[in-house]
C-alpha positions, 0 to 999 in steps of 0.5 A, spaced: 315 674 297 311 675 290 303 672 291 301 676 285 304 679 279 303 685 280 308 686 286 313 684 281 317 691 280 319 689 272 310 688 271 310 695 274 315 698 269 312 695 263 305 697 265 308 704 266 311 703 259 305 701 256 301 708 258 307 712 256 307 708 248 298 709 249 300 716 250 305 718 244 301 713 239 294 716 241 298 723 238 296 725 231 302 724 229 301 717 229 293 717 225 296 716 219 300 710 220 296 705 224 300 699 223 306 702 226 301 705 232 298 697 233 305 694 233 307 698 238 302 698 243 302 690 242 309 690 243 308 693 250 302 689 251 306 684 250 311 686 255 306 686 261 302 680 259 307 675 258 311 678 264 303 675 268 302 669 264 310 667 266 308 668 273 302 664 274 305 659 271 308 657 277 313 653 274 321 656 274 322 654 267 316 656 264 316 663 268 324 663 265 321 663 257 315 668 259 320 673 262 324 672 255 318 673 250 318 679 255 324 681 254 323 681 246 318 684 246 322 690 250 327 690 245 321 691 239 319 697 243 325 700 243 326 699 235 319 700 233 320 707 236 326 708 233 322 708 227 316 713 230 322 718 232 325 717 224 319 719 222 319 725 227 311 722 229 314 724 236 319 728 239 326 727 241 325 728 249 319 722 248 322 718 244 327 718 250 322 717 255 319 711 253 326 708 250 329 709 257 322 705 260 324 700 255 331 698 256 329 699 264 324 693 264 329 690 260 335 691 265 329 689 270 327 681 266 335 680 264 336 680 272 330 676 274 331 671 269 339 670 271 336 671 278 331 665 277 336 661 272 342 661 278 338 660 284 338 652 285 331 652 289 325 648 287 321 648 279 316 653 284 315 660 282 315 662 289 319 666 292 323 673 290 329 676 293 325 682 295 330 687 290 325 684 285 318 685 289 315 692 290 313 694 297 
């Protein structure tokens, strides 16, 4: 069972992603362009936030939006960096490192969100198979 969302393995990678994205765009590489530096960092801020927001909701269908915003909000990451590596602002082993985190807690939302869409259980956000929770 899931009491906070901090247990949730996907907040737990996008946490990781965000101090990865914090990391490279903390770079001088990025001083120059801070338009790109901010939309990336709240990109990954998204990705944690919404995941938190969804999971104090308590409601499966809000919880369920939450995840997607989330979700999206990977997938912006991983083209915004697409943009950094374009703009050689990071090297080819850090852009896979944090494009691989990305599409990580992509895959993590894409199974909670079939896992919360498939069950038949209440509209509570209550309990998690434990493939989902960190221990």
């Amino acid at each position: 069972m899931a009491e906070r969302f901090e247990d949730l393995r996907a907040w737990q990678t996008a946490r990781t992603l965000t101090n990865e994205v914090y990391v490279e765009t903390g770079r001088e590489e990025f001083e120059d362009d801070l338009v790109l530096k901010d939309q990336v960092r709240r990109a990954a801020i998204s990705v944690m936030s919404n995941i938190a927001e969804g999971f104090e909701s308590r409601t499966r269908p809000q919880f369920i939006n939450y995840l997607g915003q989330a979700k999206a909000s990977a997938g912006e990451v991983r083209s915004q960096f697409v943009v950094a590596r374009d703009q050689e602002y990071v090297t080819q082993k850090d852009f896979e490192a944090v494009f691989d985190l990305a599409e990580k807690v992509s895959r993590q939302l894409y199974h909670l969100i079939q896992h919360l869409e498939q069950s038949g259980e209440s509209d509570r956000v209550h309990e998690l198979p434990a493939e989902y929770i960190s221990h």
